[in-house]
PDB file of N, CA, C and O in Angstrom:
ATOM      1  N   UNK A   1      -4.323 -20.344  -2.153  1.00  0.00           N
ATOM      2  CA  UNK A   1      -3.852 -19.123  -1.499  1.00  0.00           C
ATOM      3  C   UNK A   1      -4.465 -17.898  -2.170  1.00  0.00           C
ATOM      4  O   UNK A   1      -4.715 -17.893  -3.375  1.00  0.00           O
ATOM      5  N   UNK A   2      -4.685 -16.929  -1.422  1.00  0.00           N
ATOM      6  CA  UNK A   2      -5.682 -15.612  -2.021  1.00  0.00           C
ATOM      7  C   UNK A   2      -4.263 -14.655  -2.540  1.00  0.00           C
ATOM      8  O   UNK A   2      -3.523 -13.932  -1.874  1.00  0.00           O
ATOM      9  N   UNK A   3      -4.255 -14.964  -3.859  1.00  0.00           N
ATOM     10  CA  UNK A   3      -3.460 -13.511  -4.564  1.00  0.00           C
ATOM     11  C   UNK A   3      -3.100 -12.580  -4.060  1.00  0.00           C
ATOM     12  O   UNK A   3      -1.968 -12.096  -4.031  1.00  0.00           O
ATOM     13  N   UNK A   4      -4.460 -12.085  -3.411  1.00  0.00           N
ATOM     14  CA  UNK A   4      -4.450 -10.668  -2.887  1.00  0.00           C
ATOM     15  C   UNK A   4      -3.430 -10.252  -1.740  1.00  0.00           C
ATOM     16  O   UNK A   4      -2.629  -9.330  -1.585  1.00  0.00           O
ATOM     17  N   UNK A   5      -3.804 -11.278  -1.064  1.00  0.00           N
ATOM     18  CA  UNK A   5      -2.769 -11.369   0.331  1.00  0.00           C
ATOM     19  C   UNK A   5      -1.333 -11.310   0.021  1.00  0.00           C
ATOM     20  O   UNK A   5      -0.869 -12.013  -0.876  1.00  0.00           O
ATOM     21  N   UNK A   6      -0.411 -10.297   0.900  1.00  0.00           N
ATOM     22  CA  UNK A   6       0.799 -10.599   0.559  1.00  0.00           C
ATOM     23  C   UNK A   6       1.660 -11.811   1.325  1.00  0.00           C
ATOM     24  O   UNK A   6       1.110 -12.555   2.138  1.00  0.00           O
ATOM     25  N   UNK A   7       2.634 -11.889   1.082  1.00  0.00           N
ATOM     26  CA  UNK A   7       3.390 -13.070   1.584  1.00  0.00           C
ATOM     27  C   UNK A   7       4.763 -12.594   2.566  1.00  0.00           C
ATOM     28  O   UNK A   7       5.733 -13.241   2.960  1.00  0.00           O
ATOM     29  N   UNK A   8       4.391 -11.279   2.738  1.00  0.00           N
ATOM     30  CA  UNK A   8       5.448 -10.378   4.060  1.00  0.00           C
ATOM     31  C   UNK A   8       4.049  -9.346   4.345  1.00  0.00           C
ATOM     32  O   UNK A   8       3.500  -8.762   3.411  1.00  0.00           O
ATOM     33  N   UNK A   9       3.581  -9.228   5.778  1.00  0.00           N
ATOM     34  CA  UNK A   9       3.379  -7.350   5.707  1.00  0.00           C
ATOM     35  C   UNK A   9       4.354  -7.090   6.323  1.00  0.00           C
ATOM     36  O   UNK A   9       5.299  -7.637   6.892  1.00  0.00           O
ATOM     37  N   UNK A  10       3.614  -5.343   5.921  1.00  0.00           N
ATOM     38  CA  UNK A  10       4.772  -4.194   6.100  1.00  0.00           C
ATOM     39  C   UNK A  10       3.736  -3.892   7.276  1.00  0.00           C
ATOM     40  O   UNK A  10       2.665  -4.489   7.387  1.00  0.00           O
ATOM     41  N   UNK A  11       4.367  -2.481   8.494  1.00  0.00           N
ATOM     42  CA  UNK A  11       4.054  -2.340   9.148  1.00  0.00           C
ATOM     43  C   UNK A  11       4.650  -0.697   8.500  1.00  0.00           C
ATOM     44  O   UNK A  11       5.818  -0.556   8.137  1.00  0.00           O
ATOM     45  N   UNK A  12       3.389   0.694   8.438  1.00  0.00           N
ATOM     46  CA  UNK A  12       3.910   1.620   8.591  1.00  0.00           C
ATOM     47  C   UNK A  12       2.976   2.385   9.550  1.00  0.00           C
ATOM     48  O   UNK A  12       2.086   1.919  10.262  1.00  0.00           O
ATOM     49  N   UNK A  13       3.601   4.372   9.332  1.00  0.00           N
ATOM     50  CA  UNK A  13       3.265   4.791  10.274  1.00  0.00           C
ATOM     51  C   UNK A  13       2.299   5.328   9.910  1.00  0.00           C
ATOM     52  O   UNK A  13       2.335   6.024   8.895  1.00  0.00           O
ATOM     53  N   UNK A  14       1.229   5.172  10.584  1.00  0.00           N
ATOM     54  CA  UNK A  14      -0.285   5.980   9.984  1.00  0.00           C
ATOM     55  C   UNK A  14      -0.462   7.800  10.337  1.00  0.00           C
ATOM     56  O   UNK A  14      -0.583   8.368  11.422  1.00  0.00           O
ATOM     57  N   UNK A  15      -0.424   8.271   9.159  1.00  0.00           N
ATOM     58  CA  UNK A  15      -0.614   9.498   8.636  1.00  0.00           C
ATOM     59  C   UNK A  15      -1.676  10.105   9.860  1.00  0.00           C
ATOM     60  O   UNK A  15      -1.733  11.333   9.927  1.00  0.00           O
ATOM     61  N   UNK A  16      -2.181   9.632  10.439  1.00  0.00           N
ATOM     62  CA  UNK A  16      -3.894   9.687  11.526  1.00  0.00           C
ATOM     63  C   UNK A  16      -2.996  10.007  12.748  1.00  0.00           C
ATOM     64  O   UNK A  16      -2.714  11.102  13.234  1.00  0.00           O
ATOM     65  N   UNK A  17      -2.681   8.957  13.054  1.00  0.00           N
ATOM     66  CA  UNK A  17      -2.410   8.489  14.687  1.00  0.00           C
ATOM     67  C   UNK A  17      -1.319   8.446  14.912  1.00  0.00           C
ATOM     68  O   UNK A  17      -1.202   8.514  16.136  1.00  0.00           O
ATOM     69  N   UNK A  18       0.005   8.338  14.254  1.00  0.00           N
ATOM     70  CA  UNK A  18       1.301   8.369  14.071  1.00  0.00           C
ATOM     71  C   UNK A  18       1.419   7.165  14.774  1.00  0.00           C
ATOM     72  O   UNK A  18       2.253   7.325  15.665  1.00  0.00           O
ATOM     73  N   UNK A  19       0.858   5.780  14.777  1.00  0.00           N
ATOM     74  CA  UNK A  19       1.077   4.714  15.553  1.00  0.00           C
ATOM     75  C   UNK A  19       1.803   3.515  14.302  1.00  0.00           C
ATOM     76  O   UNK A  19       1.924   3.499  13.077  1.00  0.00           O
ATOM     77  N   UNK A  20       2.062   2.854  15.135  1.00  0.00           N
ATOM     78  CA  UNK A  20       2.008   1.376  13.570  1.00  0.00           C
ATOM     79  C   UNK A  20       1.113   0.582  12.810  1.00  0.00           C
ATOM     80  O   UNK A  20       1.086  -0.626  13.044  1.00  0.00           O
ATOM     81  N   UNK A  21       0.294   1.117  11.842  1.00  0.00           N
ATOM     82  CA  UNK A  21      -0.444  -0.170  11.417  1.00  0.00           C
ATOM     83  C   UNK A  21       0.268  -1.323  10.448  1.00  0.00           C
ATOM     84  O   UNK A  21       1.148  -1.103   9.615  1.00  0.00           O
ATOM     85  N   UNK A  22      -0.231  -2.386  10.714  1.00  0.00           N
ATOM     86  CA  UNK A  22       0.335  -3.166   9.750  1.00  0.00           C
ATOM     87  C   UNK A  22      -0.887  -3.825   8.558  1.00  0.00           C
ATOM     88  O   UNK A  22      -2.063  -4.177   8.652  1.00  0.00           O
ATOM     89  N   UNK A  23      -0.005  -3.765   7.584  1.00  0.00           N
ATOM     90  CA  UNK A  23      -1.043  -4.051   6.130  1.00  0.00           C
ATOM     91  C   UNK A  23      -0.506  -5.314   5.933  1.00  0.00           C
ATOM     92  O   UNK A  23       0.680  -5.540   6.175  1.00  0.00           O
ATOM     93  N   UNK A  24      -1.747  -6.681   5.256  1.00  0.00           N
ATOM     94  CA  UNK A  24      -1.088  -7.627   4.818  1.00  0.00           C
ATOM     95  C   UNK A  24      -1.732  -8.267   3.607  1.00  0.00           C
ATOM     96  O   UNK A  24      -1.666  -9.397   3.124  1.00  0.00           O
ATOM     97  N   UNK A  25      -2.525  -6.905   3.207  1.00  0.00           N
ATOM     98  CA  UNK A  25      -2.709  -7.460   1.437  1.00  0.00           C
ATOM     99  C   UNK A  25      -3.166  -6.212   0.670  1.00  0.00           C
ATOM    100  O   UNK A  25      -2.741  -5.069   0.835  1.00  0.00           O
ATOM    101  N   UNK A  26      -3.997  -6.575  -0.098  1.00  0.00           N
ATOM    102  CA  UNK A  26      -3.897  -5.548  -1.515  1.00  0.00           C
ATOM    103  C   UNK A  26      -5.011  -5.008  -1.381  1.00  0.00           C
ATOM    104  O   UNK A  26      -5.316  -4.281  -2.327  1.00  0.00           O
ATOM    105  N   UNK A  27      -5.805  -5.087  -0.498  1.00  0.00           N
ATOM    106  CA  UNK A  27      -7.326  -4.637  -0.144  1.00  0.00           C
ATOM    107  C   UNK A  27      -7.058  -3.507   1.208  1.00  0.00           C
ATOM    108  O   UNK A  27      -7.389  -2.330   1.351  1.00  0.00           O
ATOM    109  N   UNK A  28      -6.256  -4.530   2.150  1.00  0.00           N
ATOM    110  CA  UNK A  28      -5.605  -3.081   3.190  1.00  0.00           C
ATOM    111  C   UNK A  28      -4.967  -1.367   2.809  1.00  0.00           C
ATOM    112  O   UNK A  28      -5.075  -0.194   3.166  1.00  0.00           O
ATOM    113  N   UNK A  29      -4.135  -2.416   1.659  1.00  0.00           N
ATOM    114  CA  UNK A  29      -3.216  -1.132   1.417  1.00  0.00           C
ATOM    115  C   UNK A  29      -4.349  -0.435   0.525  1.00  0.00           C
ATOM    116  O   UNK A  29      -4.243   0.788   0.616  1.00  0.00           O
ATOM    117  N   UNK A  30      -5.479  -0.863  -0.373  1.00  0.00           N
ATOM    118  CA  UNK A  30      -6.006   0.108  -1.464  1.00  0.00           C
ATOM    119  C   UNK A  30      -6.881   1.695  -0.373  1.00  0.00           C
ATOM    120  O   UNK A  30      -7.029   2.902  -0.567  1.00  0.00           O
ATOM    121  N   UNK A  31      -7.230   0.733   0.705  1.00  0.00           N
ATOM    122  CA  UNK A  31      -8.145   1.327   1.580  1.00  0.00           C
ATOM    123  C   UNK A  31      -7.506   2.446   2.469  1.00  0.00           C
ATOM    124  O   UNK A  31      -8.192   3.282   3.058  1.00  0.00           O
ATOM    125  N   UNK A  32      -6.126   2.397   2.519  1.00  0.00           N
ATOM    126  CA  UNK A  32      -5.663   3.176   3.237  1.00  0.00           C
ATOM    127  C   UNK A  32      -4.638   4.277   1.968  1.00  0.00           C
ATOM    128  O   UNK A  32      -4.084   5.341   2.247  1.00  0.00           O
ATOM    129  N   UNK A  33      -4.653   3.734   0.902  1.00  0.00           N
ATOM    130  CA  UNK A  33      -4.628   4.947  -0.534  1.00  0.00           C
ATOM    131  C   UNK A  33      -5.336   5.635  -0.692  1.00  0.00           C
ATOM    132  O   UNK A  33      -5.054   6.738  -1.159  1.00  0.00           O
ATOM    133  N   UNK A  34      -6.509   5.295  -0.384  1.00  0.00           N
ATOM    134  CA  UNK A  34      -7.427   6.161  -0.721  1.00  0.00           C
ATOM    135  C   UNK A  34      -7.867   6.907   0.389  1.00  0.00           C
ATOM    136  O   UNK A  34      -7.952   8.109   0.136  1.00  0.00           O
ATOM    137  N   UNK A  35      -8.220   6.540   1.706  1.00  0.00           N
ATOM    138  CA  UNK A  35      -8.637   7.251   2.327  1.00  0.00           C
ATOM    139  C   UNK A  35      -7.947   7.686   3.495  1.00  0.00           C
ATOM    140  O   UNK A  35      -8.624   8.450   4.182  1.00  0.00           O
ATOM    141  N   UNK A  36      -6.603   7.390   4.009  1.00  0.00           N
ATOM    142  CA  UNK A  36      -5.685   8.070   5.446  1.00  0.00           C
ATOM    143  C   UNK A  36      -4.685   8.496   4.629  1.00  0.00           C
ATOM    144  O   UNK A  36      -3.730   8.932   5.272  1.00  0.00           O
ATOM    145  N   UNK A  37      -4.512   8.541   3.086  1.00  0.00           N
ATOM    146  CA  UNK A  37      -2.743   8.953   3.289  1.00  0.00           C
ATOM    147  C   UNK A  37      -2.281  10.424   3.018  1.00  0.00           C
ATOM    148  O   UNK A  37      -2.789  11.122   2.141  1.00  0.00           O
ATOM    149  N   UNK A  38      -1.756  10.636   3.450  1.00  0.00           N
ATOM    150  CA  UNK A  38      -0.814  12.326   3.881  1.00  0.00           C
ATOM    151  C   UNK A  38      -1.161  13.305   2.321  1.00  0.00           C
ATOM    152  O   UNK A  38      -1.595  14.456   2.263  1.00  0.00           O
ATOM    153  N   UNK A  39      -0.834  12.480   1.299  1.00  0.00           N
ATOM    154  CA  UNK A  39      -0.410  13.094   0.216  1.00  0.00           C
ATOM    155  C   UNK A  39      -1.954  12.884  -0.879  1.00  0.00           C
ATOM    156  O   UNK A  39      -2.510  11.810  -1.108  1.00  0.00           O
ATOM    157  N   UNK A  40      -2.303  14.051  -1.328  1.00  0.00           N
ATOM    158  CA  UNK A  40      -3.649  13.529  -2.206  1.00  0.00           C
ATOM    159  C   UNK A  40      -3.429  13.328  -3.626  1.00  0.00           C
ATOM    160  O   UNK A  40      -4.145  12.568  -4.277  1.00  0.00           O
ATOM    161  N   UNK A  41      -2.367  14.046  -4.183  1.00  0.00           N
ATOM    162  CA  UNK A  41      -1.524  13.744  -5.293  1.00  0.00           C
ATOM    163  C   UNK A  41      -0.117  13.090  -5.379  1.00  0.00           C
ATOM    164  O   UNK A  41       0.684  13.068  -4.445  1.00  0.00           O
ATOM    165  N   UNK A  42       0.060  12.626  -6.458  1.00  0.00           N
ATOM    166  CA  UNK A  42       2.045  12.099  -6.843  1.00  0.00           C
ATOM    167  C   UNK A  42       1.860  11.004  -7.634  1.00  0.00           C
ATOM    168  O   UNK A  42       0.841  10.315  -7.684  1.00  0.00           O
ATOM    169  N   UNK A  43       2.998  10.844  -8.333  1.00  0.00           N
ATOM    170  CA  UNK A  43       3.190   9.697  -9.245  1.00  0.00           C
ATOM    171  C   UNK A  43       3.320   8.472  -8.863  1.00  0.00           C
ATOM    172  O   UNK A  43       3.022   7.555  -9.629  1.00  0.00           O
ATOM    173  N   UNK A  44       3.882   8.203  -7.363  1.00  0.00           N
ATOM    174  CA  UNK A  44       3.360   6.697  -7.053  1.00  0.00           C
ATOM    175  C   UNK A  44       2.410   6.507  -5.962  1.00  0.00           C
ATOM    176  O   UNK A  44       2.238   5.551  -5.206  1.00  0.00           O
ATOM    177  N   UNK A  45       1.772   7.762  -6.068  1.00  0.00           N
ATOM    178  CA  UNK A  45       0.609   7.024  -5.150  1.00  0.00           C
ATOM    179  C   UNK A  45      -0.535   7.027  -6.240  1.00  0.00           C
ATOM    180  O   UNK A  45      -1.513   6.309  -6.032  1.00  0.00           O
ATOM    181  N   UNK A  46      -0.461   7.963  -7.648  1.00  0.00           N
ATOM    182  CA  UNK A  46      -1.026   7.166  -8.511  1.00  0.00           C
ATOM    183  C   UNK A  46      -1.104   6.227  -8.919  1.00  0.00           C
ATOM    184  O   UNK A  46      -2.207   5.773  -9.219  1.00  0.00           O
ATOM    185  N   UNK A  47       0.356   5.346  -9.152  1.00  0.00           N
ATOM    186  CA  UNK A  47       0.927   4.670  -9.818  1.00  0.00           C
ATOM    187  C   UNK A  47       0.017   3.455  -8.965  1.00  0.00           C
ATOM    188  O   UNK A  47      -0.569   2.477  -9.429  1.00  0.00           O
ATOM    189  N   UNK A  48       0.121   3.839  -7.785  1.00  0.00           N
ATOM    190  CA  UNK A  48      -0.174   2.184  -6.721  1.00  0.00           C
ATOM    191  C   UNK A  48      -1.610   2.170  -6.068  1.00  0.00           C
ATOM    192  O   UNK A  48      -1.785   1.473  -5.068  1.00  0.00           O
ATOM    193  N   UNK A  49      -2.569   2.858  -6.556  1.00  0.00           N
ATOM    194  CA  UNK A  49      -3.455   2.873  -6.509  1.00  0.00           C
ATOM    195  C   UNK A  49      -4.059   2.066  -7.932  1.00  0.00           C
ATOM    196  O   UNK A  49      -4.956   1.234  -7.803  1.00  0.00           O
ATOM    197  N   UNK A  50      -3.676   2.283  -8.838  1.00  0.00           N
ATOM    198  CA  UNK A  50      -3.877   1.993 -10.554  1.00  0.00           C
ATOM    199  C   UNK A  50      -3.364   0.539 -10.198  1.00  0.00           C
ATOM    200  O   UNK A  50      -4.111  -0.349 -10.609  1.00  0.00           O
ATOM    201  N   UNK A  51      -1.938   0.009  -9.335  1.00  0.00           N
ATOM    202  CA  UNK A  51      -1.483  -1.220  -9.173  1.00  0.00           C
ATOM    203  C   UNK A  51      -2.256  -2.079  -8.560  1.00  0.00           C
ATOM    204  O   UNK A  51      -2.559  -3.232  -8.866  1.00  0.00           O
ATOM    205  N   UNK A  52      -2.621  -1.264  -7.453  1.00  0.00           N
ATOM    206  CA  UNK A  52      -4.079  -2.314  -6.369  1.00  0.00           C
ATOM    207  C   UNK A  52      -4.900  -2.978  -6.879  1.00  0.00           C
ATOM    208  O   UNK A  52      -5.149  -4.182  -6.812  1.00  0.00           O
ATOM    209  N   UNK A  53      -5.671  -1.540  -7.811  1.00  0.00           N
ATOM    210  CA  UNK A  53      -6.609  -2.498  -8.276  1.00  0.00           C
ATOM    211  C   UNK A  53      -6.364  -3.296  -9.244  1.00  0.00           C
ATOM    212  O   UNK A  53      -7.125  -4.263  -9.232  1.00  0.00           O
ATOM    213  N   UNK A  54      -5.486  -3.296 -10.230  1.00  0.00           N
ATOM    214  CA  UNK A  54      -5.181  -4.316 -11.022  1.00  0.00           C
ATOM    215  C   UNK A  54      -5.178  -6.030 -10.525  1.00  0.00           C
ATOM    216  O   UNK A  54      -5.723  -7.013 -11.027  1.00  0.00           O
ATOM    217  N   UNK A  55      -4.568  -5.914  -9.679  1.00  0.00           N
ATOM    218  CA  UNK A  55      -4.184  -6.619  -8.522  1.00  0.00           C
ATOM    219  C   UNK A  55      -4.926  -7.233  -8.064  1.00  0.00           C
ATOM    220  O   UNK A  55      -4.793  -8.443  -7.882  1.00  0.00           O
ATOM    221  N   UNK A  56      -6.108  -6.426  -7.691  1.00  0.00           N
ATOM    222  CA  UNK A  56      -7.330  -7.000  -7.082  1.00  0.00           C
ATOM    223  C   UNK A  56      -8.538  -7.527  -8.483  1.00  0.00           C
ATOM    224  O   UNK A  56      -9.646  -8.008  -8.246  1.00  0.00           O
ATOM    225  N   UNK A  57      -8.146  -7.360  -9.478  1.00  0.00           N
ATOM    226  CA  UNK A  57      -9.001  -7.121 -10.579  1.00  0.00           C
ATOM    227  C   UNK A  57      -8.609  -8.769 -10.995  1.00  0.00           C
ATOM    228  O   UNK A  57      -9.510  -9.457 -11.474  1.00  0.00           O
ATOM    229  N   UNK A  58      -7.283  -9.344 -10.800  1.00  0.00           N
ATOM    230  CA  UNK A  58      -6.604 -10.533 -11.012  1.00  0.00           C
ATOM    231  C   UNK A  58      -5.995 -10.445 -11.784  1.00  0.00           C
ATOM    232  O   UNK A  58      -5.569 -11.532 -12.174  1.00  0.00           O
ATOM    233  N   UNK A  59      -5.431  -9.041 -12.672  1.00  0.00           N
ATOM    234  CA  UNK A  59      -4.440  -8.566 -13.554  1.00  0.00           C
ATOM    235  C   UNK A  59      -2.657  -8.820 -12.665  1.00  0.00           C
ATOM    236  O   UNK A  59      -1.805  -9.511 -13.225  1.00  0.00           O
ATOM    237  N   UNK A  60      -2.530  -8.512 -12.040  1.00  0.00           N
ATOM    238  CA  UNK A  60      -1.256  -8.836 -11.517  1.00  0.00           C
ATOM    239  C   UNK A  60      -0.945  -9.488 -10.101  1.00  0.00           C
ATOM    240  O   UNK A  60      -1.862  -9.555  -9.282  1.00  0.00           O
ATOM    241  N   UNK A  61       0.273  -9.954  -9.800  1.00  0.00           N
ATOM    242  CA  UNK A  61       0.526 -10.316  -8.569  1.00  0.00           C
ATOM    243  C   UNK A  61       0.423  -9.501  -7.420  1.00  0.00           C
ATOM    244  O   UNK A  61       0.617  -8.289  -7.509  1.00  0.00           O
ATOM    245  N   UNK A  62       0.120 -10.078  -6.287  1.00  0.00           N
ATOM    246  CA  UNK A  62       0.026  -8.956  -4.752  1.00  0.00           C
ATOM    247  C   UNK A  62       1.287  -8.608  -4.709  1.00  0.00           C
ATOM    248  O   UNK A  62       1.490  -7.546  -4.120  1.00  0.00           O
ATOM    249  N   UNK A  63       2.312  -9.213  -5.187  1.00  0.00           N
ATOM    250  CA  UNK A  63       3.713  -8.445  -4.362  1.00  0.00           C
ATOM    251  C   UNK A  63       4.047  -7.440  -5.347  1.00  0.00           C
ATOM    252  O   UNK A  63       5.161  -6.975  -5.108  1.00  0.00           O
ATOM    253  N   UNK A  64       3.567  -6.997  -6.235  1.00  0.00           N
ATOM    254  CA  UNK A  64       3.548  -5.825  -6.731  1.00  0.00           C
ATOM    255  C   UNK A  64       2.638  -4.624  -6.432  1.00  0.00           C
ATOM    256  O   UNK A  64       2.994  -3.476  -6.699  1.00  0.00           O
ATOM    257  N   UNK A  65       1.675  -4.863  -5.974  1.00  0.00           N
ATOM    258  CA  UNK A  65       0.774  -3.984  -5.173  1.00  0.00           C
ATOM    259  C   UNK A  65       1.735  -3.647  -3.410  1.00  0.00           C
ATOM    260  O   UNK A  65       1.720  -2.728  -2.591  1.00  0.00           O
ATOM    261  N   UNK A  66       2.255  -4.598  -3.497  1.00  0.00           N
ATOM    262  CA  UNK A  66       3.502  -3.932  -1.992  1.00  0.00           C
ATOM    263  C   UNK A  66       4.509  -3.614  -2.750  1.00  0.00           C
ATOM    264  O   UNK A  66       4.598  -2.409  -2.518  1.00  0.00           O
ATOM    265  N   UNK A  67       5.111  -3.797  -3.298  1.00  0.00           N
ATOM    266  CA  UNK A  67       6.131  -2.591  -4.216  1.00  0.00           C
ATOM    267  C   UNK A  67       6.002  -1.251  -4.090  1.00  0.00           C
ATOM    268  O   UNK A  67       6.689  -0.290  -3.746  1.00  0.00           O
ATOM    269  N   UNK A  68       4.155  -1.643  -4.739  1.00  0.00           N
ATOM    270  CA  UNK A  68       3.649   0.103  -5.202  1.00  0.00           C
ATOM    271  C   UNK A  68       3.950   0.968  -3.999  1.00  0.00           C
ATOM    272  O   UNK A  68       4.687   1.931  -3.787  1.00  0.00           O
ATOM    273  N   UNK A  69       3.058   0.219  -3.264  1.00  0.00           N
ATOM    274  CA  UNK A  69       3.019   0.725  -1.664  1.00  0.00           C
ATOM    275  C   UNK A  69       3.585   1.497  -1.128  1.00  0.00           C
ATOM    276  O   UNK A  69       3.251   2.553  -0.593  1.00  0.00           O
ATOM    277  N   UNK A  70       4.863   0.797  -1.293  1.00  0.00           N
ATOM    278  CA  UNK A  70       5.993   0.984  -0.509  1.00  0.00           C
ATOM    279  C   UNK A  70       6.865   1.987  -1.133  1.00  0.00           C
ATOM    280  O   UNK A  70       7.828   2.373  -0.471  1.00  0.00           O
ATOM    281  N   UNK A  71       6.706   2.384  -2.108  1.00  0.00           N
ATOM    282  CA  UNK A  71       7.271   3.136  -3.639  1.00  0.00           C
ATOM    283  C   UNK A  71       6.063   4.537  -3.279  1.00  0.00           C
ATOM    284  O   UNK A  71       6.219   5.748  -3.434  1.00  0.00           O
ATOM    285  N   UNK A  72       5.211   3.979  -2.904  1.00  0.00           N
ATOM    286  CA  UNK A  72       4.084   5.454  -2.704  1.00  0.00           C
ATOM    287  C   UNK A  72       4.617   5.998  -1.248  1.00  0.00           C
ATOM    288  O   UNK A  72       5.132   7.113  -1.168  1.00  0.00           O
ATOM    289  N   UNK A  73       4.473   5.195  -0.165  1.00  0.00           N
ATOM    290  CA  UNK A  73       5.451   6.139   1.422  1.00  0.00           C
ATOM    291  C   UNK A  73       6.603   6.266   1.268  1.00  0.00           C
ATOM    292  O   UNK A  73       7.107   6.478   2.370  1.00  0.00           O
ATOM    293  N   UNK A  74       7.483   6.256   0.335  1.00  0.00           N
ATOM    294  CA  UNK A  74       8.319   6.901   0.217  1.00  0.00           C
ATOM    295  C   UNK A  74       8.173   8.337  -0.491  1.00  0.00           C
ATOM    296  O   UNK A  74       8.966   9.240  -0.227  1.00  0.00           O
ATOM    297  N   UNK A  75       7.307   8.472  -1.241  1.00  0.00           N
ATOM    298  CA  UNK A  75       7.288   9.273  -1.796  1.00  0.00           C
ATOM    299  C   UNK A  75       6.469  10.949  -0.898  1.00  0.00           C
ATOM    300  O   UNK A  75       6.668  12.163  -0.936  1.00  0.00           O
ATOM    301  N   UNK A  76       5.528   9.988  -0.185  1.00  0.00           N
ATOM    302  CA  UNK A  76       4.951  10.608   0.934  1.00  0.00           C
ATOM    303  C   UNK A  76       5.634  11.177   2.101  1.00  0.00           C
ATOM    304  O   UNK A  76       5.436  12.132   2.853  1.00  0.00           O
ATOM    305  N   UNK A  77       6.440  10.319   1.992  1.00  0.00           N
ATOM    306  CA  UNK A  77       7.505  10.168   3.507  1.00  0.00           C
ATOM    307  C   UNK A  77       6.818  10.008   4.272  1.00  0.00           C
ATOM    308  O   UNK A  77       6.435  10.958   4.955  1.00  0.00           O
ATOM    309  N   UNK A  78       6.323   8.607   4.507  1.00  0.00           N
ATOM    310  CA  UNK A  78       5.325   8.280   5.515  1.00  0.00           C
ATOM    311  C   UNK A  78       6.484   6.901   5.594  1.00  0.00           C
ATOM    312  O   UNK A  78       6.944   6.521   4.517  1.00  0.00           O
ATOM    313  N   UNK A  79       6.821   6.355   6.578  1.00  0.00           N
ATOM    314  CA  UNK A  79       7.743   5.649   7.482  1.00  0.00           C
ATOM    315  C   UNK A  79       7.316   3.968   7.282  1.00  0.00           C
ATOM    316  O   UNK A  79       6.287   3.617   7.859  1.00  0.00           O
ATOM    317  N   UNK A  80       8.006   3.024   6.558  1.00  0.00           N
ATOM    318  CA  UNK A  80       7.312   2.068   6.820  1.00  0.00           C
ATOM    319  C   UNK A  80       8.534   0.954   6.815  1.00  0.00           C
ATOM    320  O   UNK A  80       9.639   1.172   6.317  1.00  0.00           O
ATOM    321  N   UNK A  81       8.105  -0.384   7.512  1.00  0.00           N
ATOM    322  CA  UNK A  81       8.755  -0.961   7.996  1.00  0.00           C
ATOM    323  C   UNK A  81       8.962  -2.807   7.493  1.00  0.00           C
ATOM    324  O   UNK A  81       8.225  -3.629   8.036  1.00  0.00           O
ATOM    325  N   UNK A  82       9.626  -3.102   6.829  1.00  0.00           N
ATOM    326  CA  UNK A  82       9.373  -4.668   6.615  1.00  0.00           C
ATOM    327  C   UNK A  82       9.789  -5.503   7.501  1.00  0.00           C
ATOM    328  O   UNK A  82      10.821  -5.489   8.172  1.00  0.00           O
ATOM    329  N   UNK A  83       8.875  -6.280   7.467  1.00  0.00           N
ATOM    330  CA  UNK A  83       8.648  -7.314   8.644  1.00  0.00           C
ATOM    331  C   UNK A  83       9.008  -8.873   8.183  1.00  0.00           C
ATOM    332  O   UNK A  83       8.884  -9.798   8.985  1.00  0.00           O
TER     333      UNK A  83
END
């Protein structure tokens, strides 16, 4: 099984299009940290950007990179949904 991948996605609301995308690993969510989300600063969208790649690096588990995630649209207040 690929690490990376999570084992729930989330489905939130994209900062772009105000539609639903849904993310289902640690490569989705890094890509959309860095480049669609609302907020260009904060402490957990630092925090879960620094988590991704760890993540992706093989330093930690994927379901902590959806923690981050999910710990970063809140902080954004960007809307997201577990599935």
């Amino acid at each position: 099984m690929d690490t990376k991948k999570w084992s729930r996605p989330i489905s939130y609301t994209s900062p772009q299009t105000g539609a639903f995308e849904t993310i289902g690993s640690t490569s989705e969510a890094m890509a959309v940290l860095r480049g669609q989300w609302p907020v260009v600063a904060g402490k957990q969208l630092r925090d879960a950007r620094k988590i991704c790649l760890e993540v992706l690096e093989g330093k930690r588990p994927a379901v902590e990179a959806r923690r981050a995630f999910i710990a970063a649209a809140v902080e954004a207040n960007v809307f997201v949904k577990e599935k």
